[in-house]
C-alpha positions as CSV (number, residue, x, y, z in Angstrom):
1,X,0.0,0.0,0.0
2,X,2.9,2.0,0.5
3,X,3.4,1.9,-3.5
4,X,0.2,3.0,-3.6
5,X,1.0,6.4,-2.2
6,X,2.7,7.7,-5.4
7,X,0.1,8.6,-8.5
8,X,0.9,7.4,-11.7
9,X,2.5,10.1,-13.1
10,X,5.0,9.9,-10.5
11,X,6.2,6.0,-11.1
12,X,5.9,6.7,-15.1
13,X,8.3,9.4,-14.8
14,X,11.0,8.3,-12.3
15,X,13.9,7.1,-14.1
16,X,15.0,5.2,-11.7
17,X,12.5,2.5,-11.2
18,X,13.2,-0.5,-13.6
19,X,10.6,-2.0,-16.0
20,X,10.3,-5.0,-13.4
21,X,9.4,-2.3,-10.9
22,X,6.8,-0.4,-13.8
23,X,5.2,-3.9,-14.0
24,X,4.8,-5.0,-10.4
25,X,3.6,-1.7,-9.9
26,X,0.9,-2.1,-12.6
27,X,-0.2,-5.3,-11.3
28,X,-0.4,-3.8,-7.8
29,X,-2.8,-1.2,-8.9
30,X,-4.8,-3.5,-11.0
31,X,-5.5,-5.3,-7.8
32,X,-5.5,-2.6,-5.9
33,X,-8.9,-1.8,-8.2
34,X,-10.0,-5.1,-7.8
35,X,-10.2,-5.0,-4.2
36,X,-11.9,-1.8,-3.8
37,X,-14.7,-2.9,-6.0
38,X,-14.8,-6.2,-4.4
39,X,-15.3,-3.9,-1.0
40,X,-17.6,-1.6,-2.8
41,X,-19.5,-4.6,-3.6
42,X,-19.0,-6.5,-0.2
43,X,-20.0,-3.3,1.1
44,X,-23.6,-2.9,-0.9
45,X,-24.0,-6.8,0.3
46,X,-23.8,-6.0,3.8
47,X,-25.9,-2.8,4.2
48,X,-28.4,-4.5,1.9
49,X,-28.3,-7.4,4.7
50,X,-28.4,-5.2,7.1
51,X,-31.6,-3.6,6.1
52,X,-32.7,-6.7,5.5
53,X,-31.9,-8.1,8.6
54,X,-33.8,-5.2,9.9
55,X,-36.9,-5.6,8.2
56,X,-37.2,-9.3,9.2
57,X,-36.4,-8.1,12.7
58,X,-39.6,-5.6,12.3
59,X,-41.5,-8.7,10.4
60,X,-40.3,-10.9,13.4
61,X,-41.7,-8.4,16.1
62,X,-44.7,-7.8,14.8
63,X,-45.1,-11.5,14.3
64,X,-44.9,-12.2,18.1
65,X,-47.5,-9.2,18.5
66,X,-49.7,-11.4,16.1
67,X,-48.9,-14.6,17.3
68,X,-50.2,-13.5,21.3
69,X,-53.4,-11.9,19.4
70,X,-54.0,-14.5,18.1
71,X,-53.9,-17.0,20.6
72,X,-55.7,-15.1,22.5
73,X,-58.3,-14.9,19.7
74,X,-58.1,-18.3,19.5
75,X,-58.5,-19.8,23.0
76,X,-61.6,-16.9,23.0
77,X,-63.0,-19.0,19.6
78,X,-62.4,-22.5,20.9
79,X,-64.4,-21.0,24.0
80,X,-67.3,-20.1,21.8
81,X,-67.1,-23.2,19.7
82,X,-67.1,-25.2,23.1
83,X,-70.3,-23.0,24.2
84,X,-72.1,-23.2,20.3
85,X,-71.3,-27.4,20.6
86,X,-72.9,-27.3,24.0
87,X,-76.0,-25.7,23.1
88,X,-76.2,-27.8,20.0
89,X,-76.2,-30.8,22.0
90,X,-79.2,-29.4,23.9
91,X,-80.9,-28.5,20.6
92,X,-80.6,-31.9,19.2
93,X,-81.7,-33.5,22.2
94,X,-84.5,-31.2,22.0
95,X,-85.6,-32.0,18.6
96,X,-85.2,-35.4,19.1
97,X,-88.0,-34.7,21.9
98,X,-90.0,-33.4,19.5
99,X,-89.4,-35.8,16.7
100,X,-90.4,-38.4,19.5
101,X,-93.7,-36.3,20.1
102,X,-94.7,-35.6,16.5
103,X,-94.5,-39.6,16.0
104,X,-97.0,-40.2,18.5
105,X,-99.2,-36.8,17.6
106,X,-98.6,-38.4,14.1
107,X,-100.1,-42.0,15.1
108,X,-102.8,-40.4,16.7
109,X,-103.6,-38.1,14.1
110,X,-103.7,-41.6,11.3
111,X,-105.9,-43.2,14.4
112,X,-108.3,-40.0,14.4
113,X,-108.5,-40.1,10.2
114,X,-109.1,-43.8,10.4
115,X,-112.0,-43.3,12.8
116,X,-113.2,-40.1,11.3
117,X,-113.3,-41.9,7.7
118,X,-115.4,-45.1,9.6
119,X,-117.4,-43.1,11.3
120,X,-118.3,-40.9,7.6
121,X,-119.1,-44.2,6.3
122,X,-121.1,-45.8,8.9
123,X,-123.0,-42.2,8.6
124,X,-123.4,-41.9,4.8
125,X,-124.5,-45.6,4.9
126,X,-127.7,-45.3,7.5
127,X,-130.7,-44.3,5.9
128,X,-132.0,-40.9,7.0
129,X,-135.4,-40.4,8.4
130,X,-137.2,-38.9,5.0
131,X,-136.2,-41.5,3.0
132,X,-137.6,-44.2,5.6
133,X,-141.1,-42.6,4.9
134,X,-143.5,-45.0,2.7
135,X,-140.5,-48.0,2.6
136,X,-142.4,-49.7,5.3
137,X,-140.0,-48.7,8.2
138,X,-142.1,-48.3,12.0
139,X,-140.4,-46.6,14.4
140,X,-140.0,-49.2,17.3
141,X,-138.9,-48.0,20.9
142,X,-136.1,-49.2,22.2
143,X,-136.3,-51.9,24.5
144,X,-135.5,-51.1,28.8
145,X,-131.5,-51.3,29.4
146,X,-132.1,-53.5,32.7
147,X,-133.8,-56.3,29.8
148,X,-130.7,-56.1,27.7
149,X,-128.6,-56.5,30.7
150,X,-129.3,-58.9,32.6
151,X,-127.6,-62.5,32.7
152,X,-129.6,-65.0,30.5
153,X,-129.9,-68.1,33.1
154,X,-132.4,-71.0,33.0
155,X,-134.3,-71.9,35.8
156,X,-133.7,-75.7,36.2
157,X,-134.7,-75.9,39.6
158,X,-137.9,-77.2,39.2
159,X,-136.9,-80.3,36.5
160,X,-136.2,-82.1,40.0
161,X,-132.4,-82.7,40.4
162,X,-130.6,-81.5,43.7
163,X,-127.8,-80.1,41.8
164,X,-129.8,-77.7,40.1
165,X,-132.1,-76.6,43.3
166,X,-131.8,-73.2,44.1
167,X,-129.4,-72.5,47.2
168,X,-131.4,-71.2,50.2
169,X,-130.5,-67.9,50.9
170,X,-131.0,-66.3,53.9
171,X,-131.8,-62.6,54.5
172,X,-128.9,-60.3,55.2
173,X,-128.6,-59.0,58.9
174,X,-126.6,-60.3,61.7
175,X,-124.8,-63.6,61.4
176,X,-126.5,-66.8,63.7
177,X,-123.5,-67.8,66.0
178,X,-124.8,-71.4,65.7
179,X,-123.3,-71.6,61.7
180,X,-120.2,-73.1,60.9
181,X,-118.0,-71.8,58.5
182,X,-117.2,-74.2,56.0
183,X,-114.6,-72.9,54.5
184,X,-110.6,-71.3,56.0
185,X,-111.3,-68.0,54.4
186,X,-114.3,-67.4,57.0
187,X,-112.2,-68.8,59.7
188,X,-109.8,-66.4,59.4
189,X,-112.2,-63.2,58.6
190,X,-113.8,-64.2,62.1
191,X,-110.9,-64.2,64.2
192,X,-110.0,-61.1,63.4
């Protein structure tokens, strides 16, 4: 570098510098140009990496800013998803309630239809009251609802047989203390 401190002019012109020295000293200086535009460029490479460096820096920071909103934004939607899953749960059991309900209503509703259609038929087929009038029809009362409900029985206790005599009851009142029961059922309804 020493070299370096003399200009051009100065080395062309001294005499006595040998053309061993004039080349050594040219391929000094070519290097000498080389390196400073190696540095120049070495020099770009850095303060462009540099402000690179300090723009992922920035991007970094603001990253971590994002990266704690979120979360938090986050954990505050897995909350609400947790609470919206909840209440879906109740709604589905709900309407599985109700799909239960609207079966039955549904049954009930083909039941009433049924009935309702029978009951139009049985109507539509009974002859009304002017059209009975000169077929021959009489109005007949109905018969006494004791008549119609009473047990049919035949009296056999007069064809002579003991088995078919009528029992002999006796009136109700108070019991004779002379009776036996005959059975362990009275037995025990006495002693108590």
């Amino acid at each position: 570098m020493a070299l370096m401190a003399f200009s051009d002019s100065e080395v062309k012109n001294d005499k006595s510098c040998s053309k061993n020295c004039l080349k050594n000293y040219e391929a000094l200086k070519k290097q000498y140009d080389d390196l400073l535009v190696k540095l120049s460029d070495i020099d770009f490479k850095a303060a462009t990496y540099k402000r690179g460096l300090a723009t992922l820096e920035d991007q970094i920071v603001k990253y971590k800013e994002y990266e704690v909103l979120f979360s938090e934004e986050i954990t505050l939607l897995k909350r609400s998803v947790g609470c919206k899953e909840y209440e879906l749960g109740l709604l589905r059991t709900e309407l599985e309630k109700v799909k239960q309900e609207k079966e039955v209503f549904d049954i009930k509703i083909a039941k009433f239809d049924k009935s309702a259609k029978d009951l139009n038929k049985m109507l539509e087929s009974q002859i009304t009251n002017k059209s009975k009038k000169g077929v021959g029809y009489n109005v007949v009362r109905s018969p006494h609802p004791l008549i119609l409900n009473r047990p049919t029985t035949l009296d056999l206790s007069y064809s002579g047989h003991k088995e078919f005599k009528e029992p002999k009851v006796n009136e109700y009142g108070p019991r004779d203390s002379s009776l036996k029961p005959t059975s362990g059922c009275d037995k025990e309804s006495d002693n108590s």
